[in-house]
Backbone as CSV, one residue per row, in Angstrom:
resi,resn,N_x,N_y,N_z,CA_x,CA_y,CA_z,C_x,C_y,C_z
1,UNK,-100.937,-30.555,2.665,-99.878,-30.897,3.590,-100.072,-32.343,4.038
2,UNK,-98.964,-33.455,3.979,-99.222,-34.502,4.457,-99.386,-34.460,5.989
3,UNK,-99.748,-36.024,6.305,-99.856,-35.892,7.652,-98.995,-35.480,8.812
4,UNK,-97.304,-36.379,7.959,-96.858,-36.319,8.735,-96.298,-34.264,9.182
5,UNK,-96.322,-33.980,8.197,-96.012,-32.445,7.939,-96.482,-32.100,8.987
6,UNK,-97.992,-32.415,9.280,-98.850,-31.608,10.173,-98.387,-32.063,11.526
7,UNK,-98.188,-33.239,11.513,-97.585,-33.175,13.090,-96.485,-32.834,13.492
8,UNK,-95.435,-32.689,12.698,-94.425,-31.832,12.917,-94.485,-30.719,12.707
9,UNK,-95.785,-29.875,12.151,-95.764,-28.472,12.603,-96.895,-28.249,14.037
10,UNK,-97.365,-28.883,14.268,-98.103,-29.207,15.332,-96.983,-29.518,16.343
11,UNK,-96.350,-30.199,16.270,-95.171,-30.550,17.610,-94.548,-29.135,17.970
12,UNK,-94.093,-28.613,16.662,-93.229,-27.470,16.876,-93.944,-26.374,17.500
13,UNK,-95.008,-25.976,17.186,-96.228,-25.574,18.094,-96.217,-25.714,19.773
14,UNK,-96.557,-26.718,19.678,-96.457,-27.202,21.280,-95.145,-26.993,22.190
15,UNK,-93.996,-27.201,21.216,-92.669,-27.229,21.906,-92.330,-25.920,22.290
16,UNK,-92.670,-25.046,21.520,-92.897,-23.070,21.814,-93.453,-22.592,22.798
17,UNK,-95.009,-23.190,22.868,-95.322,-22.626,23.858,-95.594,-22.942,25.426
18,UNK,-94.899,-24.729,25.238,-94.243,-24.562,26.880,-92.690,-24.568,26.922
19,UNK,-91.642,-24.213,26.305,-90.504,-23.402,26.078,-90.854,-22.539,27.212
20,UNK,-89.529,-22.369,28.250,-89.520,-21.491,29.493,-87.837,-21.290,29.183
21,UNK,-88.073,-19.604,28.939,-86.316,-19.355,28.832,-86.068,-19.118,30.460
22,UNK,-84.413,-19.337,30.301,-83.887,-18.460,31.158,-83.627,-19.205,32.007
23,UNK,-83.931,-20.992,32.035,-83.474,-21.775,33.434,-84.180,-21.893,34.437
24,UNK,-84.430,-22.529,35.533,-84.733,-22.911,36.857,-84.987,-21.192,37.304
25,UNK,-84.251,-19.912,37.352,-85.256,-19.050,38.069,-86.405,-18.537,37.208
26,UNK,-86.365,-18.455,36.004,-87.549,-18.333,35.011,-88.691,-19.380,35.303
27,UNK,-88.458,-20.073,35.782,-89.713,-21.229,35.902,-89.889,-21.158,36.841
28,UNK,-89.539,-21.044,38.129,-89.460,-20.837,39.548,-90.632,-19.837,39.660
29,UNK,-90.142,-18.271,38.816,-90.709,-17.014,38.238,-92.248,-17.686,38.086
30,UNK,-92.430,-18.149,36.512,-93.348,-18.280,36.257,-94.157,-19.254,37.163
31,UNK,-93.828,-20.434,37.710,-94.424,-21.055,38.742,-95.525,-20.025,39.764
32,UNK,-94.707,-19.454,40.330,-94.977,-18.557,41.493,-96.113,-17.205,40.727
33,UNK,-95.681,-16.511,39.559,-96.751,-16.004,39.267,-98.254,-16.464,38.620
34,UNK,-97.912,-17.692,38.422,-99.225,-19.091,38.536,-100.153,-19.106,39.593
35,UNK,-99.550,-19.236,40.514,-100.135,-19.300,42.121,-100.771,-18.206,42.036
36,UNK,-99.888,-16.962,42.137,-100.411,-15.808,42.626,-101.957,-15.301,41.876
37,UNK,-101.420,-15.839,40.471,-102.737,-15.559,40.050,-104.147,-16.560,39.889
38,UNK,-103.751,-17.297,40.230,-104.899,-18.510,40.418,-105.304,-19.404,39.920
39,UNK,-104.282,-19.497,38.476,-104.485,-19.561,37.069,-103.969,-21.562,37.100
40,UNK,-104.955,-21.944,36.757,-104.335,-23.516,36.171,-103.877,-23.509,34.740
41,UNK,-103.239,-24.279,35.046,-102.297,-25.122,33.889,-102.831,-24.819,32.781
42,UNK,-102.333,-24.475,31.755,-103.170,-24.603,30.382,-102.969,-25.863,30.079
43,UNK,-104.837,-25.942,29.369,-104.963,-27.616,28.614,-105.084,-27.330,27.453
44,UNK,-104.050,-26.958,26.728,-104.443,-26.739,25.320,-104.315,-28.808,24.933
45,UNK,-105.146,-28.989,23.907,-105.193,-30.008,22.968,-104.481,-29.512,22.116
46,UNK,-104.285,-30.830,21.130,-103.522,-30.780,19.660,-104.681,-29.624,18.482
47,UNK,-105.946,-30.626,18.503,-107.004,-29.272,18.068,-106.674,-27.633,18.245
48,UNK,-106.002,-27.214,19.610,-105.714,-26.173,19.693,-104.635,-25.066,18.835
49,UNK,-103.973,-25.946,18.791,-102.259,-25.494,18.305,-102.685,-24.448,17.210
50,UNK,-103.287,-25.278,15.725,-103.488,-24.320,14.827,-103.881,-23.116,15.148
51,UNK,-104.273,-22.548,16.010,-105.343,-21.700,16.578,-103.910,-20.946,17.116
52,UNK,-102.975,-21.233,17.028,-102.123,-20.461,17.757,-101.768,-19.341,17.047
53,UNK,-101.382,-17.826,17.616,-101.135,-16.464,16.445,-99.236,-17.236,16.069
54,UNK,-98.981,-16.863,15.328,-97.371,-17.042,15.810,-96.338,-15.976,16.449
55,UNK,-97.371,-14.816,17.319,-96.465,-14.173,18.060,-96.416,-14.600,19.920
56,UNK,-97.465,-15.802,19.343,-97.267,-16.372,20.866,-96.524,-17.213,20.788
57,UNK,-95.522,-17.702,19.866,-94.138,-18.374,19.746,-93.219,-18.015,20.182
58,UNK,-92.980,-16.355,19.867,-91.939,-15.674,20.522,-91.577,-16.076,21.532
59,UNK,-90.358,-15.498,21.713,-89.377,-15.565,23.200,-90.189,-14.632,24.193
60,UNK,-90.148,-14.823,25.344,-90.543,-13.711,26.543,-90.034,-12.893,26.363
61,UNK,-89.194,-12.355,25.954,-89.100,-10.695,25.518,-89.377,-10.068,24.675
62,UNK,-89.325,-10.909,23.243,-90.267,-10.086,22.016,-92.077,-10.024,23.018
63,UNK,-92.436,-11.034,23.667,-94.182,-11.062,23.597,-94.248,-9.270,25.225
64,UNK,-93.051,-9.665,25.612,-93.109,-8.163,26.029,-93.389,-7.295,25.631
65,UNK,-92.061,-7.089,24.895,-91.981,-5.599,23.992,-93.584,-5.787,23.074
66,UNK,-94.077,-6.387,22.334,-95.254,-7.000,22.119,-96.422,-6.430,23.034
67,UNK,-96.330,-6.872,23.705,-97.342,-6.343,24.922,-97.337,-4.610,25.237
68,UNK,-96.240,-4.178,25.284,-95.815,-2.641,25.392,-96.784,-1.564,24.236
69,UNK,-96.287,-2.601,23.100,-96.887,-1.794,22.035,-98.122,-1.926,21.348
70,UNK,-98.757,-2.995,22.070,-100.108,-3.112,22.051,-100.866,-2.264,22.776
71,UNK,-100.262,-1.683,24.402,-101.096,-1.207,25.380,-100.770,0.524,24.207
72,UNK,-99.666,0.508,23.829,-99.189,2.117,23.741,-100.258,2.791,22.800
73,UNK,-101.009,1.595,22.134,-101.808,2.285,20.216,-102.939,1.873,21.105
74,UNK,-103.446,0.859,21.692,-104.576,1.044,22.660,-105.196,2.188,23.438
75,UNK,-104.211,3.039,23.619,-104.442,4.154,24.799,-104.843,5.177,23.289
76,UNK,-104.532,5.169,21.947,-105.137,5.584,21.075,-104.937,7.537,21.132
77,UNK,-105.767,8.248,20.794,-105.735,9.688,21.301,-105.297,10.417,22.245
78,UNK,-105.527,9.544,23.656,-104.670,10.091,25.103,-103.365,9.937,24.694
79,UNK,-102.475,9.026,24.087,-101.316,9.138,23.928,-100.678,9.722,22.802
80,UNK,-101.554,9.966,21.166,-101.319,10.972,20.033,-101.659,12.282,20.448
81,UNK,-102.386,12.969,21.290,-102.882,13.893,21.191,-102.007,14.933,23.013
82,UNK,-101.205,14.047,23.557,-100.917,14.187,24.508,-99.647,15.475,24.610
83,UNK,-99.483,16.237,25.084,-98.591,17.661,25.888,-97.962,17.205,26.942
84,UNK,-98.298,16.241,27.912,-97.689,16.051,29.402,-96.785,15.301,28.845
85,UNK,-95.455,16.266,29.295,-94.324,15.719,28.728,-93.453,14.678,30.123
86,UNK,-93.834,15.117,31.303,-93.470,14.193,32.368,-94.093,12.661,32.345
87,UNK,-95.453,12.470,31.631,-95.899,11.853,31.809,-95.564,10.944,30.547
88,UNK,-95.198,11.527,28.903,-94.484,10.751,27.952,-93.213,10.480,28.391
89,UNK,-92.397,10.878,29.726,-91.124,10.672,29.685,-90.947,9.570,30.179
90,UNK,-92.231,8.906,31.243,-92.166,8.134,32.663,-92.719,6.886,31.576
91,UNK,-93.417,6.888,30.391,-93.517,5.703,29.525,-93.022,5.437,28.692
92,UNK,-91.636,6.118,28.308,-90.236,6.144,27.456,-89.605,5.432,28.598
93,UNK,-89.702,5.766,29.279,-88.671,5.105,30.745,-88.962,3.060,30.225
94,UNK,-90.131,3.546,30.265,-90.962,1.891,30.643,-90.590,1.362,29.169
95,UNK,-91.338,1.953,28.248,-91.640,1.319,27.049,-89.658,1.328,26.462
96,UNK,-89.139,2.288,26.258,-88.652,3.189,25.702,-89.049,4.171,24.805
97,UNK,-87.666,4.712,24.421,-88.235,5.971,23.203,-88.176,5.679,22.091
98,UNK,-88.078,4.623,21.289,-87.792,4.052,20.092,-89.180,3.746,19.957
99,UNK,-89.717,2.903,20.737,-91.102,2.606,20.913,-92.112,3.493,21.235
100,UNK,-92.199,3.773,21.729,-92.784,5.433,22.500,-92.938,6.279,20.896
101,UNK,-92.062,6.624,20.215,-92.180,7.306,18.829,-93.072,6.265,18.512
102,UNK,-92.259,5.105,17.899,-93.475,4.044,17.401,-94.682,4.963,17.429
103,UNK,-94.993,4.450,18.506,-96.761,4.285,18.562,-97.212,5.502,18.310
104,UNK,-96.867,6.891,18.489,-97.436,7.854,18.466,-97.549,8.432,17.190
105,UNK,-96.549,7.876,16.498,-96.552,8.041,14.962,-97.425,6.746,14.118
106,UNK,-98.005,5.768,14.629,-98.635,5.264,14.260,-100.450,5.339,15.025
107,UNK,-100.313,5.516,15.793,-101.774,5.931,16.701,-102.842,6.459,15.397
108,UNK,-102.389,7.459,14.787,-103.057,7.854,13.650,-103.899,7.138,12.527
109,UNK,-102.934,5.806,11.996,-103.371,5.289,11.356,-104.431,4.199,11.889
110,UNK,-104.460,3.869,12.988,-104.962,2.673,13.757,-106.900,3.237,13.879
111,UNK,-107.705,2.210,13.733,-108.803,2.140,14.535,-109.273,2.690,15.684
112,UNK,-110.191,3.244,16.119,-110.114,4.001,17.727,-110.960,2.890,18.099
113,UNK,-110.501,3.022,19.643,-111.221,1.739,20.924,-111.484,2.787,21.875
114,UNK,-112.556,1.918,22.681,-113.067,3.056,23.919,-111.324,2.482,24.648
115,UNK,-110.322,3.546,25.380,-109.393,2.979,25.537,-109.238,4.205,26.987
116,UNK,-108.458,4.555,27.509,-107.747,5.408,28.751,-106.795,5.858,28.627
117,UNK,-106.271,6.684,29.630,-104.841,6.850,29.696,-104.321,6.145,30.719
118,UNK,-103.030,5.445,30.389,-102.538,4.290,31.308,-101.554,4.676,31.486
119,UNK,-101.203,4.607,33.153,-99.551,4.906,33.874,-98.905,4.050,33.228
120,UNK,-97.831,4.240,33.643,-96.388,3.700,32.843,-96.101,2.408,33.309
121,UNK,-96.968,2.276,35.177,-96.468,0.937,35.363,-98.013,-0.018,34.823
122,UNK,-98.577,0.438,34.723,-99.963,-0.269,33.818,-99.668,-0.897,32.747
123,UNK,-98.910,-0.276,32.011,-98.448,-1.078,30.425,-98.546,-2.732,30.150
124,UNK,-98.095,-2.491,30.922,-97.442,-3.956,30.902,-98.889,-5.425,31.027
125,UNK,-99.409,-4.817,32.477,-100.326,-5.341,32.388,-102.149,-5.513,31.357
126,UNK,-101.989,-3.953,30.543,-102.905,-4.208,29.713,-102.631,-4.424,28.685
127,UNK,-101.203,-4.516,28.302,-100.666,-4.817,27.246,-101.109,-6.176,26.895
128,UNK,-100.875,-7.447,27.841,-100.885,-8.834,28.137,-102.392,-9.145,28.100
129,UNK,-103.235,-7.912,28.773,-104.449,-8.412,28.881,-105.427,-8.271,27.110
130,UNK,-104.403,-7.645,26.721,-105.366,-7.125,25.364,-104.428,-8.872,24.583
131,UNK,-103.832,-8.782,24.580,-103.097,-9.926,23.889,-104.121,-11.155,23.943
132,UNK,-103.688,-11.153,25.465,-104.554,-12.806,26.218,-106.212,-12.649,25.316
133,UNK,-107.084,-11.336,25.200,-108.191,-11.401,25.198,-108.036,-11.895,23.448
134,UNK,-107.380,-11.892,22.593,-107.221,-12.340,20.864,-106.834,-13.657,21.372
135,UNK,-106.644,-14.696,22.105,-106.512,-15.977,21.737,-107.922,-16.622,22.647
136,UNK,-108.182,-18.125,21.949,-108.619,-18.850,22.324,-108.515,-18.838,23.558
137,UNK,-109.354,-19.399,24.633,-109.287,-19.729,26.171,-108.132,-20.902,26.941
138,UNK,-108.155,-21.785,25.725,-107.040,-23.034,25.799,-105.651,-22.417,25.944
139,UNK,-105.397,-21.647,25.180,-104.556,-21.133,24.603,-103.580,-20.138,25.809
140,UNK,-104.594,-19.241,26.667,-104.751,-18.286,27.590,-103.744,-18.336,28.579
141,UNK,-103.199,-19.134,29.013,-102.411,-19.819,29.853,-100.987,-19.491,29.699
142,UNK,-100.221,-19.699,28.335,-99.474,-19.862,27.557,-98.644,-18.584,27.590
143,UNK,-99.440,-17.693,28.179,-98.360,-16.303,28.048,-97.965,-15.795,29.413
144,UNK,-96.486,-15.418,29.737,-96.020,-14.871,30.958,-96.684,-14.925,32.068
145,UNK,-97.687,-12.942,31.523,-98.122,-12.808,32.251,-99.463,-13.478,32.566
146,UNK,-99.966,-13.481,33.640,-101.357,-14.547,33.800,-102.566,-13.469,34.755
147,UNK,-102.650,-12.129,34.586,-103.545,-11.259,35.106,-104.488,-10.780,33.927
148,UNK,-105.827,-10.906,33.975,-106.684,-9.932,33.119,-106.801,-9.077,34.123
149,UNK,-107.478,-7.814,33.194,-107.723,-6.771,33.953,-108.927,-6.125,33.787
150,UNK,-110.216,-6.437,34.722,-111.247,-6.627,34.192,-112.168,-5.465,33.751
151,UNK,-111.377,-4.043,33.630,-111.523,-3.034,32.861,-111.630,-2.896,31.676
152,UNK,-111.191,-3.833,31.180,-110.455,-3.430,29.606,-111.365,-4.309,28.485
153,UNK,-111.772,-3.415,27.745,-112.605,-3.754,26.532,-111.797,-2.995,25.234
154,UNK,-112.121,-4.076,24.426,-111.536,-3.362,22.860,-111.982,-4.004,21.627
155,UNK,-112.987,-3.511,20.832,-113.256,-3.942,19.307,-112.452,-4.650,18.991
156,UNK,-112.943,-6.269,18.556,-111.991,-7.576,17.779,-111.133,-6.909,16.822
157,UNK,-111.708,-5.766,15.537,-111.036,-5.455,14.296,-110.048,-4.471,15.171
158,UNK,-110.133,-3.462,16.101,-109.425,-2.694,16.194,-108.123,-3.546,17.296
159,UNK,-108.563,-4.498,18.013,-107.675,-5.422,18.294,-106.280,-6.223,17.695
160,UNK,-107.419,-6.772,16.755,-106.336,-7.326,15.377,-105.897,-6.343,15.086
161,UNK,-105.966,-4.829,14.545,-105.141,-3.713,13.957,-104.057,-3.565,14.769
162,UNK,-104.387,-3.585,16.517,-102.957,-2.915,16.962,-102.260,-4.401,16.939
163,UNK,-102.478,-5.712,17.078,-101.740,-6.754,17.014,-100.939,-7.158,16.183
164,UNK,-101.710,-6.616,14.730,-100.806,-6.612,13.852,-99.451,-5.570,13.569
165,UNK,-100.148,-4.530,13.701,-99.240,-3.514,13.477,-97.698,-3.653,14.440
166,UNK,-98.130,-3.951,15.962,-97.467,-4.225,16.605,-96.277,-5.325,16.287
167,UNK,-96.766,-6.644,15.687,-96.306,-7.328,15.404,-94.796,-7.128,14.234
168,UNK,-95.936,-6.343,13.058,-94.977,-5.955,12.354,-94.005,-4.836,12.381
169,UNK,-94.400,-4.277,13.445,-93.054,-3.285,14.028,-92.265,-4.541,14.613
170,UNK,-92.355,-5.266,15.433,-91.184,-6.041,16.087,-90.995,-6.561,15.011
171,UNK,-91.204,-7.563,14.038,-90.426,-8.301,12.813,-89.408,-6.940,11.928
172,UNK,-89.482,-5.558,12.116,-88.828,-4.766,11.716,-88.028,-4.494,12.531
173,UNK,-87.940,-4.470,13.658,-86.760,-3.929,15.174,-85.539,-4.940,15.189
């Protein structure tokens, strides 16, 4: 790849992931959940960029739905092996049911992680935190949400498995 190639895929890089949809209350949004969480600025360098997955390009709503279906194959057996049907209904609510099938029909094939069973309003947040924990530290900044959750452990390979898988369910949706 020439040089200049590289810096124009390097620019395009950079231009993604400080990309803020949605206008003045989206940034307002993200501003304020900055604060709240304590979190400075990301310093990613140019060095960094390559290092980027390209589902942290996405729009804020694919790295959602993203996030959803990372936490859903995370929770692993509690959620394939599960009967409480109030309790699959209240994370169809959240996730949906399109997704919600997803994962439970894929849970099987996936890697097992020491993982939990997570409420419906949890998703979200370990969804982001399993995400955030596959990138670089530079990098860390760069996504929505800005909470780890300092519970949550998960095998790198079985990590990459639900990231991918995840991934390639949304490039199919």
């Amino acid at each position: 790849m020439r040089a200049a190639d590289q810096r124009a895929t390097l620019a395009a890089i950079g231009n993604d992931l400080v990309a803020v949809e949605g206008g003045p209350g989206s940034r307002r949004a993200a501003l304020f959940l900055k604060q709240l969480s304590g979190c400075e600025d990301p310093a990613a360098c140019f060095t960094d960029l390559p290092s980027a997955p390209a589902w942290l390009r996405l729009p804020a709503a694919a790295q959602h739905k993203l996030a959803l279906r990372v936490a859903l194959l995370w929770m692993g057996d509690a959620l394939g092996g599960s009967i409480d049907g109030a309790w699959l209904g209240k994370l169809a609510e959240v996730a949906g049911e399109d997704l919600l099938d997803w994962a439970i029909a894929t849970v099987p094939e996936m890697p097992a992680a020491p993982s939990r069973r997570l409420e419906p309003d949890e998703l979200e947040i370990y969804g982001f935190s399993l995400l955030r924990a596959q990138l670089p530290m530079a990098l860390r900044g760069y996504l929505p949400w800005r909470a780890d959750h300092l519970a949550l452990s998960c095998p790198s390979e079985a990590l990459d498995a639900f990231i991918a898988a995840s991934v390639d369910a949304g490039g199919r949706a």
